[in-house]
N, C-alpha and C positions, 0 to 999 in steps of 0.2 A: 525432508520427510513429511509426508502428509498422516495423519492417523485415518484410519477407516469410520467412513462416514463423514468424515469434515471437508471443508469446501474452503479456498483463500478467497478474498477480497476482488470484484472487478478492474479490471488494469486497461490502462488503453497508451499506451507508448508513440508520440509523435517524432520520436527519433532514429528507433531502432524497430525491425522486426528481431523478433524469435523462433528457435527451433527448440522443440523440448523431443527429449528420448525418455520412454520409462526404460528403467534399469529393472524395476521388481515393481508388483504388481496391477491394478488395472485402471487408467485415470477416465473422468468423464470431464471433455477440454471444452466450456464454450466459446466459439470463434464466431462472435455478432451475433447472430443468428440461429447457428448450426451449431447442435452436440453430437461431439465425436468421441465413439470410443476408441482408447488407445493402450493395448495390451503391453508387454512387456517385450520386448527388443523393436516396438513399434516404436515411429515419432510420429507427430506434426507440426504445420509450421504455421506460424502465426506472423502474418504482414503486419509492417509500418500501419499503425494505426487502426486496426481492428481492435475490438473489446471482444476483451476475452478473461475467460477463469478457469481453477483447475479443482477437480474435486475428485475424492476418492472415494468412489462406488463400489470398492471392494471388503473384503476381511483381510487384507493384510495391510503393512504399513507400504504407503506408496511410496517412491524413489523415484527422481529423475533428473536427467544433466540437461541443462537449459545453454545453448549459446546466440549468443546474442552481436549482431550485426546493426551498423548505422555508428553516423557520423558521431554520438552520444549516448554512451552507455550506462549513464548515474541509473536511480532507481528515485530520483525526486521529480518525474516531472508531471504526476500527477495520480488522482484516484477516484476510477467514477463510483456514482451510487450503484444500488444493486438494480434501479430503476433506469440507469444510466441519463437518468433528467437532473443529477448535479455532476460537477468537478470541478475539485478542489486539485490547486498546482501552486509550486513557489515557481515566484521570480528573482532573480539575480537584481540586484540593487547598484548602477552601477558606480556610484559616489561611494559605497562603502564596501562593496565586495559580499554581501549577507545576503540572505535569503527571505523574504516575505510571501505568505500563504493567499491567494485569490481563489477567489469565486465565480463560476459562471453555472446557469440554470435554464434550459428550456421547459415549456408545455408540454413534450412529448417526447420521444426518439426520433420522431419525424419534424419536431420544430425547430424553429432559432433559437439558437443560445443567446442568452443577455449578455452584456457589456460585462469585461470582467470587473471585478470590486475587491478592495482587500479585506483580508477578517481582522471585525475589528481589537484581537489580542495580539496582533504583532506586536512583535517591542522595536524599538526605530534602534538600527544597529549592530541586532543579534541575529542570528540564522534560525529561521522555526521552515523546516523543509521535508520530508518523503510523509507526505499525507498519506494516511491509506482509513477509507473508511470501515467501520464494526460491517458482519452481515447484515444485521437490520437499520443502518444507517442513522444511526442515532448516536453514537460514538466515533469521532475524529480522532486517531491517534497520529503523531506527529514528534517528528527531532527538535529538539531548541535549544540553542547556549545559553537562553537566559538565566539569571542569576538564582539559585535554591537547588540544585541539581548536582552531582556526586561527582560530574565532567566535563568531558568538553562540548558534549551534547549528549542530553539526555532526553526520554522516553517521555512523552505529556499525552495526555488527553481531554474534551474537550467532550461536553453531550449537551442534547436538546430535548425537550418534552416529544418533538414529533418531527416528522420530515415537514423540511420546509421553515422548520421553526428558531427560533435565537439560540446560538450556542450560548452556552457557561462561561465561566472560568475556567482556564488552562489548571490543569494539574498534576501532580508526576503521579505516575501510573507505578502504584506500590512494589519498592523490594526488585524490579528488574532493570534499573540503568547499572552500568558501570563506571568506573574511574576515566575511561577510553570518550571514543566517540559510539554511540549507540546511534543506530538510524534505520528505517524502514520495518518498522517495528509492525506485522502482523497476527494477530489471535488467530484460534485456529480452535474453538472450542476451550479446554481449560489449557491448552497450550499454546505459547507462541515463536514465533522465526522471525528473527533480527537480524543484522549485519552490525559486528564490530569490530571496527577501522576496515580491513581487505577479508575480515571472515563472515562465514553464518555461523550464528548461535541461535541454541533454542533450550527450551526450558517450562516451567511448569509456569501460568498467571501468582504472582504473588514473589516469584523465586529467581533468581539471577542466571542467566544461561550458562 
């Protein structure tokens, strides 16, 4: 569920495309390029690898079943700016099985991407995996086992003075991990949408889903 007026994070999926259906009221979908409105018993379908996001231009709360297609359906395999000139993505580690956070950045939307790079707060060993960036790109939030956290992965974030610029220190993101695994941890205004273990949860900034 989207609240009225809030927008999610850009996504750009190298594995799977998507089909979204609204159920209840009215979404503005960008697909690269083009925004599309999409009413209620409408869908649209979003290809392998298009950038896209979903926002709710309406008064009521948005709703909609999203199915998802391709060889790989995690939701860790990455998260662009709203600039779409970074993305951040983990990689599978294959000595230990754990996940590590990378970096790559173009000049443009029409330029090269740089070489990828890892961030430098990985812990060597533990999984830090479903990056999704804040809307003004200035806060990383992110899953990690590492050790001060309530479970088996829990809820961190990460901020910089500007785009472009050094992240922080890793920190858990106040009052919303659980005992479980939390992962794909999105804001949405003063609310946010997680998945924990096979569900969604959502819940208020500050408060447990």
């Amino acid at each position: 569920e989207v609240k009225p007026g809030a927008r999610l994070s850009l996504q750009k999926h190298h594995h799977r495309s998507e089909h979204w259906i609204v159920v209840s009221g009215t979404a503005i979908v960008q697909r690269d390029e083009e925004r599309v409105e999409v009413h209620q018993n409408e869908s649209v379908f979003l290809p392998m690898g298009c950038v896209h996001r979903l926002e709710n231009c309406g008064k009521v709360p948005l709703q909609l079943i999203e199915v998802q297609v391709g060889e790989y359906l995690g939701e860790d395999d990455g998260s662009l700016s709203s600039t779409t000139n970074e993305l951040i993505f983990s990689v599978v580690d294959p000595d230990t099985g754990t996940k590590d956070l990378f970096y790559m950045s173009r000049p443009s939307p029409a330029g090269t991407w740089s070489a990828p790079s890892a961030l430098p707060f990985n812990v060597a060993g533990v999984s830090d995996e479903t990056p999704r960036f804040s809307p003004d790109d200035l806060t990383l939030y992110f899953a990690s086992g590492r050790a001060g956290g309530p479970g088996m992965l829990d809820i961190y974030r990460v901020t910089r003075p500007s785009v472009g610029g050094a992240w922080g220190a890793p920190a858990l993101v106040p009052g919303v991990s659980t005992t479980g695994a939390d992962k794909w941890f999105m804001p949405c205004g003063g609310t946010y949408m997680t998945i924990l273990g096979q569900d969604i949860g959502q819940g208020t900034m500050g408060g447990q889903p």
